[in-house]
N, C-alpha and C positions, 0 to 999 in steps of 0.2 A: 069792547072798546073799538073806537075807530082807528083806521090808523094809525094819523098825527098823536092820540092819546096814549096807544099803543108801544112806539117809539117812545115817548117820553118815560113812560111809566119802565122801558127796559134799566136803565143802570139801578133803581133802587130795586126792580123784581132779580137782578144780578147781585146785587148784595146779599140779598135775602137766601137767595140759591146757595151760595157759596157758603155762608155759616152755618142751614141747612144739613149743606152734606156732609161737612165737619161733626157736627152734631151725630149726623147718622156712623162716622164712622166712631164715635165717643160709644154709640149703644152695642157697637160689634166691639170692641173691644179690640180695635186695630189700632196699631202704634205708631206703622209706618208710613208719613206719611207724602205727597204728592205737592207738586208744583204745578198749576193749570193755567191756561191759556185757552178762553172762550169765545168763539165770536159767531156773530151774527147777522149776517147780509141781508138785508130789505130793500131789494132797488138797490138806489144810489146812497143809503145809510148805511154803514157799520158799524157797529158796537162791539167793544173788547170790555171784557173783565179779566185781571188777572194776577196770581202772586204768585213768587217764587222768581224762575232766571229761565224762563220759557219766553218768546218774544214773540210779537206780531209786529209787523212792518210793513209798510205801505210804499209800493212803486208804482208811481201817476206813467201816464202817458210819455210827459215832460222829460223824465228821467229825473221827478225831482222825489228825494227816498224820506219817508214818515216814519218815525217810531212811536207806534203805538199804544204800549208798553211802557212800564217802567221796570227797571230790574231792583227786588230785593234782594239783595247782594250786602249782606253788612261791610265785605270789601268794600264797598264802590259808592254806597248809598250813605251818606252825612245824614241825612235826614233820621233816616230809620235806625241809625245807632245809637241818635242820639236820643230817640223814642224811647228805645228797650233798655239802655242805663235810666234812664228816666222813670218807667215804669219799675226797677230793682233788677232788671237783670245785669249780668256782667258780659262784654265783650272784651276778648282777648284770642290769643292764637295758643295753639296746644302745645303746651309743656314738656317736652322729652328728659330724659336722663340729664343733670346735669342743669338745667334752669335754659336752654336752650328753646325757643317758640319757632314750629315753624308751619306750613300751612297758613292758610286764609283767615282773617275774623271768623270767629264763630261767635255763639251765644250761648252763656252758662248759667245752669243747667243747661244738659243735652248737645251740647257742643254742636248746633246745628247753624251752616254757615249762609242760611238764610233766616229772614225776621220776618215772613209771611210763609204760609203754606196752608194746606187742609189734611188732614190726618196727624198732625204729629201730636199725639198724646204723652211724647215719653218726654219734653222739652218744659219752658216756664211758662204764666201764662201771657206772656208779652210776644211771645210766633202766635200771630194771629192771623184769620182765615178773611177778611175782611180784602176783598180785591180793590185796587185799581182800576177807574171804568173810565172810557174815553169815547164817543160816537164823533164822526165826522159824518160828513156828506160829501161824497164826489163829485165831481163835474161830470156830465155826461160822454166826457172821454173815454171813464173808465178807469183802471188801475189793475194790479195785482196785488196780492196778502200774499204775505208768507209768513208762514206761521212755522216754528220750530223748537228743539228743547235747548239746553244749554251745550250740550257737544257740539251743536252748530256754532252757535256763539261762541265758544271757548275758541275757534278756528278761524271764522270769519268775522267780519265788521256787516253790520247791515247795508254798505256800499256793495263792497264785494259779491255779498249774495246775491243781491240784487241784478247787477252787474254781470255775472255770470252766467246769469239763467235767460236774461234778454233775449226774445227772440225765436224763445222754443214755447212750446205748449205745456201748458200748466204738468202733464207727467212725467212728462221730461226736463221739465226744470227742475221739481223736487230732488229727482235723481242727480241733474247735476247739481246742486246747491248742497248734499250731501258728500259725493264727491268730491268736490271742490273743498270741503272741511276735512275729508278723510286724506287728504290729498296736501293739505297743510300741515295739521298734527295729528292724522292717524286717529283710532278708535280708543280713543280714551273715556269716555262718557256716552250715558246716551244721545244718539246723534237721528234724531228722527225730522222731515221737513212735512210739511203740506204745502202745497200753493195752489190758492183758488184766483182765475179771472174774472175780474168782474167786466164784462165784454157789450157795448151796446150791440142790438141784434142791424142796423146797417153795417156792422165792422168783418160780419162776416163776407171773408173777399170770394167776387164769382168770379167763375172761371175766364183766365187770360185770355182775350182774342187772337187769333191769327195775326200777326202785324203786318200792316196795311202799308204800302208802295208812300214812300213817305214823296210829300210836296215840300220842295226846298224854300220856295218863294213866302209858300204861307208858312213854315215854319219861320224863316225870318221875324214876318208879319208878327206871330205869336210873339216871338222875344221880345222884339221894341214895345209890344202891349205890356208884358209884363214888366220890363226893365221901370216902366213910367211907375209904375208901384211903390210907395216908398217902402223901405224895409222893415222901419217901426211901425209903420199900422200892420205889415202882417205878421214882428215878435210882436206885436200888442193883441192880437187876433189868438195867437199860439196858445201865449201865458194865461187867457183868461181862460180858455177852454179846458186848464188844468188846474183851475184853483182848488184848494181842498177845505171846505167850510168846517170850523169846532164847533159842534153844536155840545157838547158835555164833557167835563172832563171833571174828574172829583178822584183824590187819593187818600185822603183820611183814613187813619187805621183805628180811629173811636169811633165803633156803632151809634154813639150817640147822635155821630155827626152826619150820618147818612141817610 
């Protein structure tokens, strides 16, 4: 394939994958099963697949923050509850002594309080392994992913992460974006980050010069030049350089449909 075919042909070869590996865990005879979060950088393309409450998030240059991800959360997700009562399963929260429900939505059979995943064999067949796929295109400015499991999220908002880690290098932000959740509510779930730069190679900064005996006169000079500038052609200059293009986005949880 060529590129451009290449790209296109990614969210249905990510469907395909994802049922797949489901499949593969049905022939081992594993029960338990995974929430996943896929992606894959070409240039200025990215591609996500994903189910469960694992998130991918996109911070532009701009500061302006993408979610690109959807969470299956029967908490949180209308859609998808209303899929799995639809398909016969039941949603409700777990029963203690007493008729008392406390905890999250789940899904019964299997009490499992997501309505996507891969591996769960022990659940009905309305947890389906069928992802969520989204590809954007960046602007040549660039961006960062960050990619993480739901301990992150249980902690932070995708502002916050984002936000936090500005300014450090992709190793170092992981770590703090981690922190920063463990740091809010502590080690309750798993709490694991990735963050990858997607960096044009002129953004790499060369080394500072010695600074030069400044001219007062021509510094003036400089200012009145630029003061004559108006400010909306150069926020209209800024914002273009950070647009973030959809090129795919499909969530459907029928194989039919994908």
């Amino acid at each position: 394939l060529g590129r451009d075919e290449w790209l296109q042909a990614l969210p249905r070869a990510l469907v395909a994958g994802f049922v797949k590996t489901d499949k593969e865990f049905q022939s081992r005879g594993e029960t338990s099963g995974t929430t996943a979060t896929f992606v894959i950088v070409d240039r200025w393309t990215v591609t996500v697949a994903s189910v469960g409450d694992s998130r991918c998030i996109l911070d532009t240059q701009g500061g302006a923050v993408t979610t690109l991800t959807v969470d299956h959360r029967l908490e949180e997700n209308i859609e998808e509850r209303e899929r799995v009562t639809a398909s016969g399963g039941e949603v409700g929260r777990l029963s203690i002594v007493g008729g008392a429900e406390i905890g999250p939505l789940r899904c019964w059979p299997g009490g499992l309080c997501l309505s996507r995943s891969i591996g769960d064999m022990d659940v009905g067949e309305f947890i389906v392994p069928i992802p969520y796929v989204k590809q954007v295109k960046l602007s040549k400015a660039g961006g960062r992913l960050i990619v993480a499991s739901d301990g992150i999220w249980d902690a932070v908002s995708s502002e916050m992460a984002a936000k936090s880690c500005r300014g450090l290098p992709a190793e170092l932000a992981a770590m703090q974006v981690v922190k920063e959740a463990l740091r809010t509510r502590g080690l309750k779930d798993d709490t694991t980050c990735i963050v990858v730069d997607i960096i044009p190679p002129d953004n790499e900064l060369p080394p500072t010069p010695p600074p030069k005996k400044r001219n007062k006169l021509r510094d003036l000079f400089l200012f009145r030049n630029r003061s004559r500038d108006p400010a909306g052609k150069l926020s209209k200059k800024l914002s273009a350089v950070n647009i973030v293009e959809e090129l795919f986005e499909e969530g459907s949880a029928m194989l039919a449909e994908r």
